[in-house]
N, CA, C and O atoms as a GROMACS GRO file, in nm:
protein
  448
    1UNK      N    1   0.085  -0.118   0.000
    1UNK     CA    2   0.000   0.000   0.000
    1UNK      C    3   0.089   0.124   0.000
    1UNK      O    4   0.194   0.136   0.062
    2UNK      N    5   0.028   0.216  -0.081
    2UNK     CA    6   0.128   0.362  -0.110
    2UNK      C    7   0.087   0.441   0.013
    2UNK      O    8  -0.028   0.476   0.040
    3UNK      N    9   0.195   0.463   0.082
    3UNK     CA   10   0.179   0.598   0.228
    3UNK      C   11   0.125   0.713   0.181
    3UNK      O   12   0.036   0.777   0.238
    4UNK      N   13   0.197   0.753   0.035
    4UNK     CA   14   0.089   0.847   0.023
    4UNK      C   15  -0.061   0.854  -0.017
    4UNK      O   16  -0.132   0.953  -0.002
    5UNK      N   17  -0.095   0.748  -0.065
    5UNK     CA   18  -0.193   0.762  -0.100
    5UNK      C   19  -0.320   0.752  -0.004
    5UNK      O   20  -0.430   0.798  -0.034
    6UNK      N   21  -0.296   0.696   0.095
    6UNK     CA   22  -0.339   0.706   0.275
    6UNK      C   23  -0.351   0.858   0.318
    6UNK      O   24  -0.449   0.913   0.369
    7UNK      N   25  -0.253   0.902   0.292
    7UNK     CA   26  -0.260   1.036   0.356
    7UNK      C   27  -0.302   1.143   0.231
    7UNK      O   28  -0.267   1.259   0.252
    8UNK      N   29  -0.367   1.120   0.114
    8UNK     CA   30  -0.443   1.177   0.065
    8UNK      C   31  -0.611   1.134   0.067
    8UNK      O   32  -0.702   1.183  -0.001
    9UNK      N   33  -0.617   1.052   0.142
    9UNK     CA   34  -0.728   0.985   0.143
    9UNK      C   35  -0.780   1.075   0.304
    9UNK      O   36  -0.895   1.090   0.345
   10UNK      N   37  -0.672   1.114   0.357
   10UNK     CA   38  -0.722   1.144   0.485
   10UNK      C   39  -0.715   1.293   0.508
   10UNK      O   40  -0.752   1.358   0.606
   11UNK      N   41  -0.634   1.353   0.343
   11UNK     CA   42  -0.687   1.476   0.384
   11UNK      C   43  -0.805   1.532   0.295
   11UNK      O   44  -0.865   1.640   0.297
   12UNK      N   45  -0.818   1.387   0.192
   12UNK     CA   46  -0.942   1.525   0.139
   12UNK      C   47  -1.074   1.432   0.288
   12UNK      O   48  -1.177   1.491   0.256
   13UNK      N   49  -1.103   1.368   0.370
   13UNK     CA   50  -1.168   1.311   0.472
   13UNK      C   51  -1.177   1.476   0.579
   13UNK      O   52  -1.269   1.528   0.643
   14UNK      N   53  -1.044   1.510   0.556
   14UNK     CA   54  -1.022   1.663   0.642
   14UNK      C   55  -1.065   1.788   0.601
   14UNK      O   56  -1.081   1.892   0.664
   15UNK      N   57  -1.081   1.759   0.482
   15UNK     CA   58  -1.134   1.846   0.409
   15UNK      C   59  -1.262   1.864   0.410
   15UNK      O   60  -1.320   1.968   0.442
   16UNK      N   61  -1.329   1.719   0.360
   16UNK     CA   62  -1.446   1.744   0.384
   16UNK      C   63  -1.526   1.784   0.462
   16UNK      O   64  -1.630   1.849   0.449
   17UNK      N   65  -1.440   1.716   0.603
   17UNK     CA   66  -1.545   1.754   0.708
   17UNK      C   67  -1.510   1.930   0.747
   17UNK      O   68  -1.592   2.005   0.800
   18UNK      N   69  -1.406   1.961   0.718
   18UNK     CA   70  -1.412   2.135   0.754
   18UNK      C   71  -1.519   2.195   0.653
   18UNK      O   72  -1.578   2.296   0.693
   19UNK      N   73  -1.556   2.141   0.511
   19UNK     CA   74  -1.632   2.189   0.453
   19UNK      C   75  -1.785   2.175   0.523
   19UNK      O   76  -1.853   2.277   0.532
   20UNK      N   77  -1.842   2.029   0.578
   20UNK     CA   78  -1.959   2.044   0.632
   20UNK      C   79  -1.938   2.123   0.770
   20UNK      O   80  -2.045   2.179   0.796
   21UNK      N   81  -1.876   2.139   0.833
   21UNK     CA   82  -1.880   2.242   0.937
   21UNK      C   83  -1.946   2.351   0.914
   21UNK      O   84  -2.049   2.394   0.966
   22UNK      N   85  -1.836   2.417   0.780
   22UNK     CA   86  -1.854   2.526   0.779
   22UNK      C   87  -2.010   2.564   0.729
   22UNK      O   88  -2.073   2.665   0.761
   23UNK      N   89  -2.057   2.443   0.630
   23UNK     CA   90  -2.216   2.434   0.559
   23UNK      C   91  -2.307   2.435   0.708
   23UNK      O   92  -2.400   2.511   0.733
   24UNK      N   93  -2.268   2.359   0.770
   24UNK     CA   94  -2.377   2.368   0.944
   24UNK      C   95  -2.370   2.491   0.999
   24UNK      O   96  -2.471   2.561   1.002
   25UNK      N   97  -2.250   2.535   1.051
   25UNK     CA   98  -2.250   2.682   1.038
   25UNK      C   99  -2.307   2.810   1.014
   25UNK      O  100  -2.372   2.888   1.084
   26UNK      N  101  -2.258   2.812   0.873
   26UNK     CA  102  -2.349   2.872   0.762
   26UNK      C  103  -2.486   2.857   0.808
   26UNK      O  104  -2.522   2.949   0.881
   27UNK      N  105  -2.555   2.784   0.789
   27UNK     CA  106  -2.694   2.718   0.815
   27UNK      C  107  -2.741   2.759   0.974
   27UNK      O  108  -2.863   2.754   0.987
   28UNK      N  109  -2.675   2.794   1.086
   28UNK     CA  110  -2.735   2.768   1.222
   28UNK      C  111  -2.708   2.959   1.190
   28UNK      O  112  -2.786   3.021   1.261
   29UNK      N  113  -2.631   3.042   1.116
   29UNK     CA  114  -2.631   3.150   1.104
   29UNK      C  115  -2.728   3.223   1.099
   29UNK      O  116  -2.776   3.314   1.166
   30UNK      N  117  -2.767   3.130   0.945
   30UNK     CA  118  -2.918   3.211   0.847
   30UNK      C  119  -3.007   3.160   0.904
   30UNK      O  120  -3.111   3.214   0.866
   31UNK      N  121  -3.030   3.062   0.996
   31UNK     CA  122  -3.145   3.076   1.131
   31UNK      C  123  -3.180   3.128   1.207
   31UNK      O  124  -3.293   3.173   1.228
   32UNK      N  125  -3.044   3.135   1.293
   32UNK     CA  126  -3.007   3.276   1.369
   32UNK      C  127  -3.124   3.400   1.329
   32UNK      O  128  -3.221   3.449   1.387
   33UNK      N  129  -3.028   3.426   1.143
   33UNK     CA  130  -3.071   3.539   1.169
   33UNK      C  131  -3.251   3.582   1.111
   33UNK      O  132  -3.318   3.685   1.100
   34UNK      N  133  -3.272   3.433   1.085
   34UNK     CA  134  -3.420   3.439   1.036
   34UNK      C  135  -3.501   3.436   1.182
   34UNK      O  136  -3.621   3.462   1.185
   35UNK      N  137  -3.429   3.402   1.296
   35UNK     CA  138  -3.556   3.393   1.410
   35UNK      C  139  -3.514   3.574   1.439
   35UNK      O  140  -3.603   3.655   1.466
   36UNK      N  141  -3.369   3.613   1.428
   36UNK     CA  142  -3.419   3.772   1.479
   36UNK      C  143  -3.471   3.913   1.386
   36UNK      O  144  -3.463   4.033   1.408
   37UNK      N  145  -3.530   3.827   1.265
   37UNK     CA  146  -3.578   3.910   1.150
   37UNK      C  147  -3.730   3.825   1.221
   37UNK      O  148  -3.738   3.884   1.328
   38UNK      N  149  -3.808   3.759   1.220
   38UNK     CA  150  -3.911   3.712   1.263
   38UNK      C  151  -3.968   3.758   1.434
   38UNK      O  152  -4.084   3.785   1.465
   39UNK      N  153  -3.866   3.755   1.510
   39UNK     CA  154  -3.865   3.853   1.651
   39UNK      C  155  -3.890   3.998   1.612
   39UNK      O  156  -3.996   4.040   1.657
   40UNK      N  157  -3.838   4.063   1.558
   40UNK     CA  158  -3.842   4.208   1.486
   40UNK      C  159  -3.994   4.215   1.423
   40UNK      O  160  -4.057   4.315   1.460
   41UNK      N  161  -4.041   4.153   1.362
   41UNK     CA  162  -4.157   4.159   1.245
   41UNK      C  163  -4.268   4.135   1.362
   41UNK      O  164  -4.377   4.192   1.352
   42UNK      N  165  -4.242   4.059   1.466
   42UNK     CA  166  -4.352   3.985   1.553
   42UNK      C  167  -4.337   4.172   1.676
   42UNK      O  168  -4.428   4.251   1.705
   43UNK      N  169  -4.228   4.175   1.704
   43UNK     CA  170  -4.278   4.274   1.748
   43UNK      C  171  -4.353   4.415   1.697
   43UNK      O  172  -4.429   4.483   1.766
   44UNK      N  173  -4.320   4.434   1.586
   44UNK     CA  174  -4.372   4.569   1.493
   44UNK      C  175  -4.500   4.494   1.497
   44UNK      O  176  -4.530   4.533   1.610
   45UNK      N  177  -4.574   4.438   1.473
   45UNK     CA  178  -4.656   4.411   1.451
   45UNK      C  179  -4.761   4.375   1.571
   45UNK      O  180  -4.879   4.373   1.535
   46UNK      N  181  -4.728   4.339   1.742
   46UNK     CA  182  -4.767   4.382   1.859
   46UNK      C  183  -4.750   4.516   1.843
   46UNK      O  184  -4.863   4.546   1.804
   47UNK      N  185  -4.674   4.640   1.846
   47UNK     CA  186  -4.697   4.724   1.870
   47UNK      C  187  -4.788   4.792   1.792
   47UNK      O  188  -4.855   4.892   1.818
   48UNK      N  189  -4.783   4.728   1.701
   48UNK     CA  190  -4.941   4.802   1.517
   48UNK      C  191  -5.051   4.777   1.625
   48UNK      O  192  -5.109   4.871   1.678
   49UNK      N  193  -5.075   4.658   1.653
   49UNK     CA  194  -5.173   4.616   1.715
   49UNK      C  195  -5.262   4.635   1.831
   49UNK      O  196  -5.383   4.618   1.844
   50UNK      N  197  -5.114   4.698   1.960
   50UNK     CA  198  -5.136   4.754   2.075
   50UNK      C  199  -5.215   4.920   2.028
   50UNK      O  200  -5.326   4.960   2.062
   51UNK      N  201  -5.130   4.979   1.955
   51UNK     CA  202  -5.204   5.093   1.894
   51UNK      C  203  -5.320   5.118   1.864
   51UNK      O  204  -5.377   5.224   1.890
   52UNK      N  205  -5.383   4.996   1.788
   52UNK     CA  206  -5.488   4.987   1.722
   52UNK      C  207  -5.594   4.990   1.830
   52UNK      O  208  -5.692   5.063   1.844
   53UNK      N  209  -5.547   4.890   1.902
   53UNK     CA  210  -5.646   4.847   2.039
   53UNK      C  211  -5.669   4.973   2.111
   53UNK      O  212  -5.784   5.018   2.112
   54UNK      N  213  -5.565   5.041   2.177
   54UNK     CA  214  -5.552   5.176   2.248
   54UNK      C  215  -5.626   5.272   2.205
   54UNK      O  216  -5.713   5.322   2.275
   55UNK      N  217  -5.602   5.307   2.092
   55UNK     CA  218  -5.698   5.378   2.002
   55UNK      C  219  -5.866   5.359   2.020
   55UNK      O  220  -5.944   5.437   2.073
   56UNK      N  221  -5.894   5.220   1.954
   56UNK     CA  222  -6.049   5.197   1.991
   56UNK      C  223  -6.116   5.234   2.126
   56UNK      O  224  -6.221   5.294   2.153
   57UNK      N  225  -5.994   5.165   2.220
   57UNK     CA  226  -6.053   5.160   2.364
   57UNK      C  227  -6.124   5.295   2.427
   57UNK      O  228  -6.224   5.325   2.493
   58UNK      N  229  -5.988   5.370   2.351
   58UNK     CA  230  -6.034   5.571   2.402
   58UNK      C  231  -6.132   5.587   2.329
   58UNK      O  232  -6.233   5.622   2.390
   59UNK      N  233  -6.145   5.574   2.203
   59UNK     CA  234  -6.238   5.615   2.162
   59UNK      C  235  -6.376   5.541   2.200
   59UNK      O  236  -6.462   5.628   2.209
   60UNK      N  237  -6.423   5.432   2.222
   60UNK     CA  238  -6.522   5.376   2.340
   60UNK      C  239  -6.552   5.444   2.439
   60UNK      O  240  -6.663   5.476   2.481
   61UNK      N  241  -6.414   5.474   2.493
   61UNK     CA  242  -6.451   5.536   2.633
   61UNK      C  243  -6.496   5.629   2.615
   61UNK      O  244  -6.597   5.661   2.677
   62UNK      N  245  -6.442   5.705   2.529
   62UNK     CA  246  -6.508   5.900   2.504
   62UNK      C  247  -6.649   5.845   2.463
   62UNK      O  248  -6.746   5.888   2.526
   63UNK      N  249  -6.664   5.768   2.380
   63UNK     CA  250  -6.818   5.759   2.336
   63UNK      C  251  -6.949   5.714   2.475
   63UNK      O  252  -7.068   5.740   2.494
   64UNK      N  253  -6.865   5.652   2.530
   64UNK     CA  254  -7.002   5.636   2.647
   64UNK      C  255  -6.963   5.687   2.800
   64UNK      O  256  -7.024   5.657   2.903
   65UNK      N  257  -6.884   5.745   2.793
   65UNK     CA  258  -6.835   5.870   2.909
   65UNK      C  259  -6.826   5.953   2.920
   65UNK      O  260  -6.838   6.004   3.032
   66UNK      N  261  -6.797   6.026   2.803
   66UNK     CA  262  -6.836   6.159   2.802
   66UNK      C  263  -6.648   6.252   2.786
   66UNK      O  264  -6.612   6.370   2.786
   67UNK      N  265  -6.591   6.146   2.777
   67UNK     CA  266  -6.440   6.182   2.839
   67UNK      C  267  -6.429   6.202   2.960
   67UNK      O  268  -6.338   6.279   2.992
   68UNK      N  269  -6.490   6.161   3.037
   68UNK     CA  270  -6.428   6.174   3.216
   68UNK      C  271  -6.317   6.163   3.234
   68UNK      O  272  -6.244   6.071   3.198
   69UNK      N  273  -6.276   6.309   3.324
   69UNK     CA  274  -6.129   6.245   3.320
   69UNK      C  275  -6.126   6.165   3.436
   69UNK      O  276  -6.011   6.123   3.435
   70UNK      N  277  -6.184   6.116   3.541
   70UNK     CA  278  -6.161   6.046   3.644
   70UNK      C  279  -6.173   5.933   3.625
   70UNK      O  280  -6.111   5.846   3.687
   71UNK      N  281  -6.294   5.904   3.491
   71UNK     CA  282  -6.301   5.720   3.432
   71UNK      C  283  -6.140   5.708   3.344
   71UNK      O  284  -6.051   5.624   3.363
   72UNK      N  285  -6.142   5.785   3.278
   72UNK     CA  286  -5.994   5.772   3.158
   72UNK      C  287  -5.863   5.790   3.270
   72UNK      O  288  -5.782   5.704   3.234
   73UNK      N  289  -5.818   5.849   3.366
   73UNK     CA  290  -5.732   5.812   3.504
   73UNK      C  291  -5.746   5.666   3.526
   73UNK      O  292  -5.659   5.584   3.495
   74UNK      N  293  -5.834   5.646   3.568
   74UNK     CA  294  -5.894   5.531   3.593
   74UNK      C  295  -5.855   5.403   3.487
   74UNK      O  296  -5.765   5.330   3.529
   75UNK      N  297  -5.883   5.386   3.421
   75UNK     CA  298  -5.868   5.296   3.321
   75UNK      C  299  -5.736   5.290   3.273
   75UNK      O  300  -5.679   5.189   3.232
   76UNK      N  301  -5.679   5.431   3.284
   76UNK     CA  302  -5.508   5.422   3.165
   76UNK      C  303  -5.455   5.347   3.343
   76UNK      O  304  -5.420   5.233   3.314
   77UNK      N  305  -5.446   5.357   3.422
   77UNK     CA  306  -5.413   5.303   3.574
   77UNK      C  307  -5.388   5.136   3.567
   77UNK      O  308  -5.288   5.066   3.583
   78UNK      N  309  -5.521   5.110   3.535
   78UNK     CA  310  -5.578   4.950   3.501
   78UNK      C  311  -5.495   4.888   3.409
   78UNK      O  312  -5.422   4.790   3.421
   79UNK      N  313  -5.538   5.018   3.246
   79UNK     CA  314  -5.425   4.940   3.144
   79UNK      C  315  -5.286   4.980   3.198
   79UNK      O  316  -5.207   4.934   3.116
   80UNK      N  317  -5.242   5.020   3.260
   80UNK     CA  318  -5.091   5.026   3.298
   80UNK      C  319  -5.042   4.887   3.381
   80UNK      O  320  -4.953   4.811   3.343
   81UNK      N  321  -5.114   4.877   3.487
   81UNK     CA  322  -5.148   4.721   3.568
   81UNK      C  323  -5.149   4.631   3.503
   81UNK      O  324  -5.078   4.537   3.535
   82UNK      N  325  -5.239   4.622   3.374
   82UNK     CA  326  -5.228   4.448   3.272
   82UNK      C  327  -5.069   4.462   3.216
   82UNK      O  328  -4.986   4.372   3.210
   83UNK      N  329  -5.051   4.608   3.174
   83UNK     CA  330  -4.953   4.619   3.056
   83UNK      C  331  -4.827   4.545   3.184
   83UNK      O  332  -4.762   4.447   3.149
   84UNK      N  333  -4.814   4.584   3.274
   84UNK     CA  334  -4.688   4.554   3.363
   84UNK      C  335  -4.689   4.400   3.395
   84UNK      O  336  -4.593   4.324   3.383
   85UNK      N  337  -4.818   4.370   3.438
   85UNK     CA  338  -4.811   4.229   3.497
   85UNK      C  339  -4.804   4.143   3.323
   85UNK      O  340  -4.811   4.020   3.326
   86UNK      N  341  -4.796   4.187   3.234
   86UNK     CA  342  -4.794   4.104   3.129
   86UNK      C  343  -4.620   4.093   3.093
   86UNK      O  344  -4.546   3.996   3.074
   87UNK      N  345  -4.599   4.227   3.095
   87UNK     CA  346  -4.385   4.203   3.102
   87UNK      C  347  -4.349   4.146   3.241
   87UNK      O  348  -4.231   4.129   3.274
   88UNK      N  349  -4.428   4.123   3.302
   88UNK     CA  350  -4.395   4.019   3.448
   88UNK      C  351  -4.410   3.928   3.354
   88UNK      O  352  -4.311   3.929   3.281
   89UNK      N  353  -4.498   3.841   3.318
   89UNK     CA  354  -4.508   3.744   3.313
   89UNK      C  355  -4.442   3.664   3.139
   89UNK      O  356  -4.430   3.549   3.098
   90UNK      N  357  -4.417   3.784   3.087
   90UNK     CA  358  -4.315   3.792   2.989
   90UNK      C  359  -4.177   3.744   3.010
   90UNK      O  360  -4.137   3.658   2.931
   91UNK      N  361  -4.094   3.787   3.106
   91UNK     CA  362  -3.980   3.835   3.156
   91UNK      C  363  -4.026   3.641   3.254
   91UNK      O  364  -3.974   3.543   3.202
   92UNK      N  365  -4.064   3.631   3.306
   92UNK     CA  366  -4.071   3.481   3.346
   92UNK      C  367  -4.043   3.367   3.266
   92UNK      O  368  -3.988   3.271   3.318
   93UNK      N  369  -4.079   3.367   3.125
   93UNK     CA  370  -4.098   3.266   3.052
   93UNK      C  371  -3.943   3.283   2.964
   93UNK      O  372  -3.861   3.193   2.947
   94UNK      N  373  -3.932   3.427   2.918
   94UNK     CA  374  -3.814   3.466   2.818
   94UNK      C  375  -3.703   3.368   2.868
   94UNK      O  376  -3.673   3.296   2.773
   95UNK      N  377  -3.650   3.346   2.951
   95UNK     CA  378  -3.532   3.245   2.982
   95UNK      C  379  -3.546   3.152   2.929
   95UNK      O  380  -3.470   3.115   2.840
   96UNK      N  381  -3.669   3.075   2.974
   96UNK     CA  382  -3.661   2.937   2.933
   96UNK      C  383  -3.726   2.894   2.738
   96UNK      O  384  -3.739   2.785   2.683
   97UNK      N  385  -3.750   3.034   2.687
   97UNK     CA  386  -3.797   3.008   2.567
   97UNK      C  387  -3.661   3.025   2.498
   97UNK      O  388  -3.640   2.951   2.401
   98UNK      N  389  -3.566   3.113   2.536
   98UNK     CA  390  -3.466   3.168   2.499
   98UNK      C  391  -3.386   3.022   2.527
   98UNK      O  392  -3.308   2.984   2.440
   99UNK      N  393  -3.400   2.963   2.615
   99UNK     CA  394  -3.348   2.841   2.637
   99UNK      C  395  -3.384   2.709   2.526
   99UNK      O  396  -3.307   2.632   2.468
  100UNK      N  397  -3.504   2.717   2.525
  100UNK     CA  398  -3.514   2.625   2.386
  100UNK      C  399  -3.484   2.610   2.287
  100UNK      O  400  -3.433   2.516   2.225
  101UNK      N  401  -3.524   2.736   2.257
  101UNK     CA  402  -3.493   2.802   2.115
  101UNK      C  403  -3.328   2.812   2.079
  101UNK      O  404  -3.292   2.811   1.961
  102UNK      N  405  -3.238   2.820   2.182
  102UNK     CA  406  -3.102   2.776   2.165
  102UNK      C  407  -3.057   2.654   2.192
  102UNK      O  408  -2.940   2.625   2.170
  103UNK      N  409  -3.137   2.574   2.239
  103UNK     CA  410  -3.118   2.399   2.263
  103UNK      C  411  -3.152   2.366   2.075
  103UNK      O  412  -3.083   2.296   2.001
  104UNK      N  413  -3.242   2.420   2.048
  104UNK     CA  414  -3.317   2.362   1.950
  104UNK      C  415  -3.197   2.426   1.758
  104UNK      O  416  -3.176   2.370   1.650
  105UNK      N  417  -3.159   2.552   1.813
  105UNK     CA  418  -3.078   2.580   1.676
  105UNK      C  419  -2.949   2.529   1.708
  105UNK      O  420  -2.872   2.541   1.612
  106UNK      N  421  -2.879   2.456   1.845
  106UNK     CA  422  -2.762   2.424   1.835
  106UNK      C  423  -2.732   2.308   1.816
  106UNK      O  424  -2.618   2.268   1.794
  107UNK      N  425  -2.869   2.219   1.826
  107UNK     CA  426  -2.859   2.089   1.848
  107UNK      C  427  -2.868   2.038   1.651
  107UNK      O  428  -2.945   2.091   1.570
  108UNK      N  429  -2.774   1.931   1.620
  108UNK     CA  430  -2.742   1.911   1.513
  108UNK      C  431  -2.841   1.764   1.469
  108UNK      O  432  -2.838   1.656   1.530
  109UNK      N  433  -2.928   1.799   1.345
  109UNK     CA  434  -2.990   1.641   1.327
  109UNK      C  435  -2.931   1.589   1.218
  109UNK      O  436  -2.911   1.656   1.117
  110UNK      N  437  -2.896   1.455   1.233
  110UNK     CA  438  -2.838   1.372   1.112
  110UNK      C  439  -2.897   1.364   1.052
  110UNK      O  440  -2.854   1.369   0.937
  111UNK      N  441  -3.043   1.344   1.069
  111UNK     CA  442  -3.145   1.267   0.999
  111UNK      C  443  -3.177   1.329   0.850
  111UNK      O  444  -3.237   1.268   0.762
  112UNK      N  445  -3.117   1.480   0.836
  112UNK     CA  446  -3.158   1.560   0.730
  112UNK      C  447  -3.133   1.488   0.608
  112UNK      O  448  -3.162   1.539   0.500
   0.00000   0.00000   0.00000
């Protein structure tokens, strides 16, 4: 058996595999950066939404209150209370989603 021909056998073997690295890589990148183009879009689109809602709500309220300012105190108070206990309960979960979601893009499947 030719020695060299062993040790060309083992470097294109070296080769290759630096090439699929770098293809997995590549690949866990443009995931990357497709979940923080999809995070971005998901939030613009809560805040379109929060707007929208906010909007109606006042305008409800002016329509069957008269604009009070002691009901509209009142209520922006309330929505301040959901809005907070909801980034409470936001801010609870974010770890462990943030946790998946990086279990899940680091973890490599053969099966592809």
């Amino acid at each position: 058996m030719d020695p060299t021909r062993g040790q060309g056998g083992i470097q294109m073997l070296l080769t290759a595999e630096q090439e699929a690295q770098q293809i997995v890589t590549e690949a866990r990148n443009l995931k990357m950066a497709r979940l923080r183009q999809a995070k971005d879009e998901a939030e613009k689109e809560v805040a379109t939404y929060r707007t929208n809602l906010e909007t109606d709500y006042r305008n409800q309220i002016s329509q069957t209150s008269g604009d009070s300012d002691s009901t509209m105190k009142r209520l922006d108070k309330e929505t301040e209370e959901k809005i907070e206990n909801l980034k409470k309960a936001a801010n609870k979960v974010s770890p462990h989603i943030v946790s998946m979601l990086t279990k899940h893009i680091t973890s490599v499947n053969n099966n592809v």
